[in-house]
C-alpha positions, -999 to +999 in steps of 0.1 A: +522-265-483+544-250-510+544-268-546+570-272-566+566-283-598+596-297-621+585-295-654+616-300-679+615-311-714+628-348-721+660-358-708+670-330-693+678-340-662+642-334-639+647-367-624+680-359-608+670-325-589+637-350-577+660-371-563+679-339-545+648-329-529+640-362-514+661-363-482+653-329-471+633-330-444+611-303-453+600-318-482+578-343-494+593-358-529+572-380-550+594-411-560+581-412-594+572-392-623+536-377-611+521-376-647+496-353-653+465-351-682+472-343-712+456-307-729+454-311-764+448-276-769+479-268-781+482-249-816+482-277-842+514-262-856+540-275-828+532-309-845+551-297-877+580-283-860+591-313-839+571-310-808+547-328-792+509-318-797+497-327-762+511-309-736+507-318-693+484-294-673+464-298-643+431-304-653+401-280-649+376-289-620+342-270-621+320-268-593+295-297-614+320-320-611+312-348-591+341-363-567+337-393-589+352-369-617+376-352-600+394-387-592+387-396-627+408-362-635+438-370-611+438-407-614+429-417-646+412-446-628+405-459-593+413-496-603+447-498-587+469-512-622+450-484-642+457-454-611+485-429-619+494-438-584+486-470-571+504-488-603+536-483-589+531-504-556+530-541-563+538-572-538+557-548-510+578-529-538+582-493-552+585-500-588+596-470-610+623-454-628+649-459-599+674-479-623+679-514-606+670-500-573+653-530-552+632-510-526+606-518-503+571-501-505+541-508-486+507-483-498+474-488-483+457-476-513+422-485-500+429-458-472+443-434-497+415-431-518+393-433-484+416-404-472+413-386-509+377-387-506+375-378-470+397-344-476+387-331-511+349-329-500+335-303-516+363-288-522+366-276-559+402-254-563+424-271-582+452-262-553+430-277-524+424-309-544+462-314-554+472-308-518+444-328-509+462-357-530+495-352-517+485-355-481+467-388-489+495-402-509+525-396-485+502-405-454+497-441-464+529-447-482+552-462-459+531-452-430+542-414-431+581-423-433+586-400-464+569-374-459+588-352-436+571-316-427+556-315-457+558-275-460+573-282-496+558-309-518+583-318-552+573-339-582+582-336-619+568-351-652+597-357-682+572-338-703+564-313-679+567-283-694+531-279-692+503-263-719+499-233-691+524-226-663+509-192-663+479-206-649+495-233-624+514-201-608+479-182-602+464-214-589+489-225-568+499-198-552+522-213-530+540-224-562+576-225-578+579-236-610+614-254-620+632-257-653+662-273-662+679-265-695+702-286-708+728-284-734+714-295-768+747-316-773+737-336-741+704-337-748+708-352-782+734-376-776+716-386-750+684-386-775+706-406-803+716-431-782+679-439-772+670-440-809+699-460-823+691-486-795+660-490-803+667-488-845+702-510-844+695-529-806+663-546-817+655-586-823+678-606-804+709-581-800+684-564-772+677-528-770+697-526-738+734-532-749+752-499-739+771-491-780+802-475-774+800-436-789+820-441-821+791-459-836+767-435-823+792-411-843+784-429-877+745-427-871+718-403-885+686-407-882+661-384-899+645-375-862+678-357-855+669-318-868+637-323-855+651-324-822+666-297-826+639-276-833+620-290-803+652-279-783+648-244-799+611-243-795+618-251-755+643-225-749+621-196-768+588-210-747+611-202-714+622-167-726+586-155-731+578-172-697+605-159-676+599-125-689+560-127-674+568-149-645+597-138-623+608-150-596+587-182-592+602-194-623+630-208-617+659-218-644+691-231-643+717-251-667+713-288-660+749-290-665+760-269-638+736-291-611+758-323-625+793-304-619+787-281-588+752-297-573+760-275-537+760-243-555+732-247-577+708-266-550+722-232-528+706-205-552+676-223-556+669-232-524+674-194-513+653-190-541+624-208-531+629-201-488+641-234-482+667-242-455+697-253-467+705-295-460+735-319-468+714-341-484+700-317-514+737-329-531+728-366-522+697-380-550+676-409-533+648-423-537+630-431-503+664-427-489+682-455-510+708-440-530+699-433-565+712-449-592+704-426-620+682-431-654+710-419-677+708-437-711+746-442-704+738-466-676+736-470-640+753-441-620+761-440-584+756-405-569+760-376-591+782-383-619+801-350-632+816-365-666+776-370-674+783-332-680+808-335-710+802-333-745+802-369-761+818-370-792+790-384-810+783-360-838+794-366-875+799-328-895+765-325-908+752-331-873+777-305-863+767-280-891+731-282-878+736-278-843+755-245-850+733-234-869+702-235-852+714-233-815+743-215-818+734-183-803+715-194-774+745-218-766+768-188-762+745-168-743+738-199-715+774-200-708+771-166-692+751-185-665+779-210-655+768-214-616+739-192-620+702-193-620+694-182-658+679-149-665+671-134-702+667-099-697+693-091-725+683-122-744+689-112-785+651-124-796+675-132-833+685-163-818+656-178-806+626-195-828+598-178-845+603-158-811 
């Protein structure tokens, strides 16, 4: 069983390539975001510069631990609301972020954990144990229907980017990391329209109403050049990784997927020794067309103009993004179609690199 981990930075489009992998029968997709615990380890300094101090990692199981431990570590809790898993199956239905997706899900999760138990044993590598949960998991959900070969298993986290992907890759050796980076512009009008809902939306005009972009235009909130910087601090992080990593991690422009999803899902699937299939263009969720999470509301299939540059941005806004991502933006466009590489990468316009 071959993992591949999605780990992109927030709302940058790791729910969408999810959603590619799930008809592929090869491939077992998770239908939700498969959170992981979070290492607080990090260097106390990312607080300061707009990123997040705790960072998702797989947890570290020691031969002491106890299976009660070990499901304490990968499931937060065996009480079925509390479970990183079971929460998601209530009254016959899959509830997560499928965007007003009415779907049908039946999980035994008293065989699950009897299965979990049952297969992690004494088992103490991390790889054997997440496997070990995987197998459980799309055994009893559905009755097997999802699961297909299982030879690949996908899931993602929206803060995936993880405190040690170094460490997942020598664990998992079976592995392939995936990253997608998408334009700052996207990203942050995508960000700014998630903050001005919830700043202007709230009270009784509702945090849901969809405000048309020349509002968004006249907005600033102070958050906005700290996004930036966690933007920056993403796309230096992925330099330095790619450099030591290779091959099994993988990088392309979320923007590209949105416009020309065959030749993208094409590359990485070569990539990653995956068979090309019709429905890595198609994004479902237990084979129910997808409908999207895009703070720009409900899509149906993949939605190119999701790809354009809103006009959202007032001059200062303007000012800052050129001067802080500039550089990088100009160098990504040499990837149009192409899986990103940064072998010629000018370390000047990255951060603190």
């Amino acid at each position: 069983m071959k993992n591949i981990f999605i780990g992109p930075s927030v709302r940058s489009g790791g729910s969408l390539i999810n959603r590619l992998f799930d008809g592929h029968p090869d491939v077992a997709a998770y239908p939700f975001e498969l959170f992981l615990p979070m290492d607080k380890s990090i260097h106390h300094s990312l607080e300061f510069r707009g990123q997040k101090v705790n960072i998702q990692n797989f947890p570290k199981i020691s031969k002491i631990d106890t299976q009660e431990d070990i499901f304490d570590k990968i499931l937060l809790n065996t009480d079925q609301d509390k479970c990183l898993i079971g929460k998601h199956f209530k009254n016959g239905k899959l509830s997560a972020k499928t965007s007003g997706l009415d779907i049908h899900g039946s999980f035994q999760y008293k065989n699950f954990l009897s299965d979990l138990s049952e297969s992690i044993g004494e088992n103490r590598k991390i790889d054997e144990v997440y496997n070990s949960l995987h197998e459980a998991f799309f055994r009893n959900w559905d009755d097997g229907a999802h699961s297909g070969t299982m030879d690949y298993v996908a899931y993602h986290s929206g803060n995936g980017l993880m405190a040690d992907i170094e460490l997942y890759l020598s664990e998992f050796k079976d592995s392939y990391f995936i990253q997608p980076i998408r334009d700052v512009r996207g990203y942050l009008a995508s960000e700014k329209k998630k903050v001005f809902r919830q700043v202007i939306g709230r009270g009784r005009l509702g945090s849901k109403i969809n405000w048309p972009d020349w509002m968004l235009k006249h907005y600033f909130g102070r958050y906005f050049e700290s996004m930036l910087v966690s933007w920056m601090i993403t796309v230096t992080r992925s330099v330095i990784l790619k450099k030591r990593l290779g091959d099994r991690y993988i990088i392309y422009r979320h923007e590209d997927l949105i416009r020309n999803p065959r030749i993208v899902m094409e590359k990485i699937t070569q990539k990653i020794g995956m068979k090309f299939n019709d429905s890595l263009i198609n994004p479902t969720v237990a084979g129910v067309d997808w409908r999207g999470n895009s703070m720009f509301g409900l899509q149906s299939g993949i939605n190119p103009q999701l790809a354009d540059i809103r006009d959202v941005f007032n001059p200062l806004e303007q000012k800052l993004i050129d001067k802080y991502c500039g550089g990088v933006l100009n160098h990504l466009t040499e990837f149009e179609n192409e899986l990103i590489e940064f072998d010629d990468f000018n370390q000047d316009f990255l951060f603190d690199y």
